[in-house]
C-alpha positions as a Markdown table, in Angstrom:
| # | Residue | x | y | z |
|---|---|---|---|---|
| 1 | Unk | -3.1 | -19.2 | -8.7 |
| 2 | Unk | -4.4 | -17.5 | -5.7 |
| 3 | Unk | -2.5 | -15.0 | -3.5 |
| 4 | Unk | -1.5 | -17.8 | -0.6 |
| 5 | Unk | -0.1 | -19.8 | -3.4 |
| 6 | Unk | 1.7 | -16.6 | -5.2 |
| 7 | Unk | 2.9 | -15.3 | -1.9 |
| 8 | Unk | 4.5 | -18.9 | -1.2 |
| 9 | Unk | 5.9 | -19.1 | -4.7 |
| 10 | Unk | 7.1 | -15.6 | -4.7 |
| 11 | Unk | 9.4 | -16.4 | -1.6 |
| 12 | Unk | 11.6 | -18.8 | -2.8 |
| 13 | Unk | 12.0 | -17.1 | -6.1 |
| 14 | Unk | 15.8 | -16.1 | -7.2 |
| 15 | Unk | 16.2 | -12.3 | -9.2 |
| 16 | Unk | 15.9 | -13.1 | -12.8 |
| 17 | Unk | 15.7 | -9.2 | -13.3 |
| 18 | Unk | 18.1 | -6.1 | -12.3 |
| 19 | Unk | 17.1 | -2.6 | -13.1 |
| 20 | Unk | 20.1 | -0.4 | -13.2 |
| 21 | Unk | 21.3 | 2.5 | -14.2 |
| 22 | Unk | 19.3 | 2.3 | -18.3 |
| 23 | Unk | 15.9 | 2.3 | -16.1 |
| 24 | Unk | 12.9 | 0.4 | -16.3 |
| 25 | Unk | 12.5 | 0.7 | -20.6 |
| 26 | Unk | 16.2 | -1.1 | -20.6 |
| 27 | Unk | 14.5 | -4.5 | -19.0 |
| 28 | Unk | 10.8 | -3.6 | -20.2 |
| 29 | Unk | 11.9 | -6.7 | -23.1 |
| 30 | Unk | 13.4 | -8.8 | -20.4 |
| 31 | Unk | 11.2 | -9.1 | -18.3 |
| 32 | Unk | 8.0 | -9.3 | -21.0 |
| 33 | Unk | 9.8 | -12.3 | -22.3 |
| 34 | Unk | 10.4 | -13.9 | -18.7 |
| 35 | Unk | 6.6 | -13.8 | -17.8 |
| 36 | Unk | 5.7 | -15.3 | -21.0 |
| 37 | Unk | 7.1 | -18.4 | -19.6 |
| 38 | Unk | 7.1 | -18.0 | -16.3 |
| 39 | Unk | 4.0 | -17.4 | -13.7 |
| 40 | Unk | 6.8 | -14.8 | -11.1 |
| 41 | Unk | 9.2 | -13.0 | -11.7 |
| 42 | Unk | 11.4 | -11.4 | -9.3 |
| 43 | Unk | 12.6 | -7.5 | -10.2 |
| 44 | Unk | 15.5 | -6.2 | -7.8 |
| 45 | Unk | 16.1 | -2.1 | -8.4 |
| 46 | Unk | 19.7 | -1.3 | -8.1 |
| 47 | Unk | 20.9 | 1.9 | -6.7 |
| 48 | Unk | 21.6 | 3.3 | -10.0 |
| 49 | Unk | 18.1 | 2.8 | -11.1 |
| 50 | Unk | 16.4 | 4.4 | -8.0 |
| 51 | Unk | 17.8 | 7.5 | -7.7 |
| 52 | Unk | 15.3 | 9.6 | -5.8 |
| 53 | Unk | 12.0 | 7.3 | -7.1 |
| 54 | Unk | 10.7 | 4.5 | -4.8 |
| 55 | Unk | 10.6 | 1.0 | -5.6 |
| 56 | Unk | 6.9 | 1.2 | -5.5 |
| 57 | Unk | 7.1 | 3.3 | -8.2 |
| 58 | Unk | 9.6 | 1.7 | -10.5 |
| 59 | Unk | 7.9 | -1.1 | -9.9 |
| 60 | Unk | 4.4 | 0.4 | -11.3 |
| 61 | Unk | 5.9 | 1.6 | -14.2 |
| 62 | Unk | 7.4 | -1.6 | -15.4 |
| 63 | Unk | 4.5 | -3.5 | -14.8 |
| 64 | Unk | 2.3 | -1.2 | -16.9 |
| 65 | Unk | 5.1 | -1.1 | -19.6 |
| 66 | Unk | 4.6 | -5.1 | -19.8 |
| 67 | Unk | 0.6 | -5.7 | -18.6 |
| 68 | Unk | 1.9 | -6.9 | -15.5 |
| 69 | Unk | 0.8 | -6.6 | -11.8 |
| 70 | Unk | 2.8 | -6.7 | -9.0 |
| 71 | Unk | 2.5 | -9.0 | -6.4 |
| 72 | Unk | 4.6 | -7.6 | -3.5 |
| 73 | Unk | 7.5 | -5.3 | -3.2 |
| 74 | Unk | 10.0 | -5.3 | -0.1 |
| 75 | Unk | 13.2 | -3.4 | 0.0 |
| 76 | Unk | 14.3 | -3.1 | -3.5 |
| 77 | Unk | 13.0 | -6.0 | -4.8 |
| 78 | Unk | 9.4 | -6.2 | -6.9 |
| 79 | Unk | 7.3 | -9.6 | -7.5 |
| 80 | Unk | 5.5 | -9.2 | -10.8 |
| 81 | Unk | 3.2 | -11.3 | -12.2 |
| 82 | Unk | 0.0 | -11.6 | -15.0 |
């Protein structure tokens, strides 16, 4: 899939994923599973989960905790993908 096709995809994807207040290790499973059978997957980064770390950062380490890359990240939201 190439990155017009991913970034159209990635749009109309629903949050499969919510990282709280347990961190990125608490969903590292999840979200593993989730891109096994899926191409995207859509991460949102609660509150709880952020503290004083950036979404661009929470959503590096999770991606390196699975072998994933991440497509885009707005807000507090992260599109991953392998």
């Amino acid at each position: 899939m190439d990155e017009a096709e991913r970034t159209k995809r990635a749009h109309d994807l629903d949050v499969t994923v919510w990282v709280g207040k347990g961190g990125v290790d608490a969903v590292a499973d999840e979200l593993d599973a989730q891109l096994d059978d899926r191409d995207l997957v859509k991460v949102k980064f609660l509150r709880a989960a952020r503290g004083g770390t950036d979404t661009e950062e929470l959503a590096t380490d999770l991606a390196e905790d699975v072998g994933a890359k991440i497509h885009d990240t707005r807000g507090h939201t992260a599109v991953l993908y392998r």
